[in-house]
Structures are given as structure tokens and as C-alpha cells.
N, C-alpha and C positions, 0 to 999 in steps of 0.2 A: 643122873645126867638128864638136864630140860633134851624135851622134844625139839628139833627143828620146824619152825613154825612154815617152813617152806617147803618142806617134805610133805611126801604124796599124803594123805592122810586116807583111812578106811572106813568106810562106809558100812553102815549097820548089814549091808546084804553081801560083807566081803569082798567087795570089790574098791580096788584103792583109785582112789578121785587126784586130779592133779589140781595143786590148789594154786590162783592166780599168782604169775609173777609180779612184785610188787614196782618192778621197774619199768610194767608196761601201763598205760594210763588205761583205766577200763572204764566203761559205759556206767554213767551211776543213772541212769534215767533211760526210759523206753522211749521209740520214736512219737506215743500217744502220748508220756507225759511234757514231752516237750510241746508238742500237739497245742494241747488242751493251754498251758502257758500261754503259751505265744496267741492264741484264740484268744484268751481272758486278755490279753494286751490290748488286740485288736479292739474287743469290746468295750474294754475300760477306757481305752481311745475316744471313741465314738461317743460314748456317753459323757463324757468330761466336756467336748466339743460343742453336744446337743444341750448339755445343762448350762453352760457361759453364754448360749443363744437364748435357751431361756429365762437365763436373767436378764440380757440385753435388751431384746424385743418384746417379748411381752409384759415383762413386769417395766422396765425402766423405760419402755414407749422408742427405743433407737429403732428407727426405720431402715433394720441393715441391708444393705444394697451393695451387689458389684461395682467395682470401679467400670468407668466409658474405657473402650479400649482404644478412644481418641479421643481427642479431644471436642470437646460439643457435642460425643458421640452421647448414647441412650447409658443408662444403669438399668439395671435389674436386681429385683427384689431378691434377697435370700432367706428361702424359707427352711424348713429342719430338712426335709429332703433333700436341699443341697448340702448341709452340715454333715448328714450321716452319709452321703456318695460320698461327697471330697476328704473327709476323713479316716471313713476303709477304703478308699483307692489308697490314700498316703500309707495308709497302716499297712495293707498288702504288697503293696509295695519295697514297702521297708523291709515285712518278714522275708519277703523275695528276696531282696536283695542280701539278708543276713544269711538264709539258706544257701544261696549259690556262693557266698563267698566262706560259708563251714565247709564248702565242698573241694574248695580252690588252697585254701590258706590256711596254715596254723592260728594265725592271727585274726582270724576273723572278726574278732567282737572290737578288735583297734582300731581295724581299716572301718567296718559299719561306722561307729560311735564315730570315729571322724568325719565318717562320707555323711553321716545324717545330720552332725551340729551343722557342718557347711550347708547344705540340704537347707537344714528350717533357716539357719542365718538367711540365706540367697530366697526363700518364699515370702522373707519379711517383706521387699522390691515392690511384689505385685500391689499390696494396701496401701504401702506407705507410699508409693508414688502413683497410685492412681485417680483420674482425672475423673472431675463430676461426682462427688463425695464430698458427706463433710468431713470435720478434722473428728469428731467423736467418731463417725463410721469407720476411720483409717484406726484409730485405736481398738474398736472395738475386731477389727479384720484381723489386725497382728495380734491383737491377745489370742484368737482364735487359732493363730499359728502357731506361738508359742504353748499355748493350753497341748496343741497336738503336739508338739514333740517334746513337752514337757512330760508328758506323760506313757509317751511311745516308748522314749529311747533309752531309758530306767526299764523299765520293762522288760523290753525286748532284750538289751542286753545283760539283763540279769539271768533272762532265760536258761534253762539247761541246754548246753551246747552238744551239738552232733560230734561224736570222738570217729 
């Protein structure tokens, strides 16, 4: 007669081990491997961000610049430093927001993945309708949007998930 694979089973020091029920979902990942994930997203975020700046600007010569936040108003220049701020805000953000909703919701990676495509959709606004810009700057702003949650929201929610 087979063993019961759900039966306690005995340990080399005699003492018998209660083995997982299979009907409960169990933790396949620790809270650092998730950790460490979710970091490499953030990173690979940031640097996908700073290398489409770097083919923009310095090899292709685009003078990339903020939109006037009026009309007539000033641009300012964007240099890596703003690329890698604006980039781990968004990406910390996101992980935030994935974390508090593992913590809220069975569903968690449905409601993110939804709340972040609407998220980048709604970031495309600020490039594409910004005033005192050319029309290459406004391409090159939104690619920079896209780059980031193109590369975020894969990531992130492939992540190992909090049980």
C-alpha cells in the first residue's frame, strides 16, 4: 500500500513533521527575494529611462526640455538627474502602491496593472500637450513615459507576490 503523501512524515531525529496542506497557498519566495526583484525593476527602470536620454541628447543633439507650464511661460532643460529623480519617484511609487494593495487585496497584481497602464496612459498629457516645445521634444518626453512603464509594469508585476 503507497504512503499518504499528506501524512505527517518522520524525520531522521524521530520526530514526525507535519507536511504543508496542499490546499493552502504557501509562500514560494522570502520577503528579500521579493526585495531584491522589485529593486532590479526599480533599477532597470532608471536605466532604460537614462539610456533613451542618452541617445536623445547627447548623441542625436535633442535639446530635451520641460514643457512652459503656460503659455509664453520659461522651459527648462532636462538633464540625467532629472531622468533618474523622475523615474525612481514613478518606480517607487508604483512598488508602493503594489505593496499596499498585496496587503488590501487578493487581486492585487489586477487592480496595479490596471491603476499603472491608466497611470502611464494619463502621464502621456503633460508632453504631448505641453507648451513652448518642439514636436521632436514632445516625442522624445512621451517615449520617455512609455520607456518607463514599459519596462516598470512587466516587472513589477511579475514580481513574487506577498501570500
Amino acid at each position: 500500500m503507497a504512503a499518504d503523501r499528506n501524512a505527517p512524515q518522520s524525520s531522521t531525529s524521530g520526530v514526525t513533521e507535519p507536511q504543508p496542506n496542499p490546499a493552502v497557498p504557501q509562500a514560494t519566495t522570502s520577503p528579500g527575494t521579493r526585495r531584491r526583484a522589485r529593486l532590479l525593476a526599480v533599477v532597470s527602470t532608471i536605466l532604460a529611462a537614462l539610456a533613451l536620454w542618452t541617445v536623445a541628447e547627447p548623441i542625436l543633439g535633442v535639446d530635451l526640455r520641460e514643457p512652459a507650464r503656460a503659455a509664453g511661460g520659461a522651459t527648462r532643460a532636462i538633464g540625467p538627474l532629472n531622468i533618474v529623480l523622475a523615474s525612481a519617484v514613478a518606480s517607487l511609487a508604483g512598488w508602493g502602491l503594489l505593496a499596499a494593495l498585496e496587503r488590501l487585496t487578493a487581486r492585487a497584481r489586477t487592480a496595479w496593472t490596471a491603476t499603472a497602464v491608466v497611470v502611464a496612459l494619463v502621464s502621456l498629457g503633460g508632453p504631448l500637450s505641453g507648451a513652448g516645445i518642439t514636436a521632436t521634444n514632445k516625442v522624445v518626453l512621451a517615449l520617455l513615459h512609455i520607456v518607463v512603464a514599459a519596462v516598470l509594469i512587466p516587472l513589477l508585476r511579475t514580481s513574487p507576490q506577498r501570500r
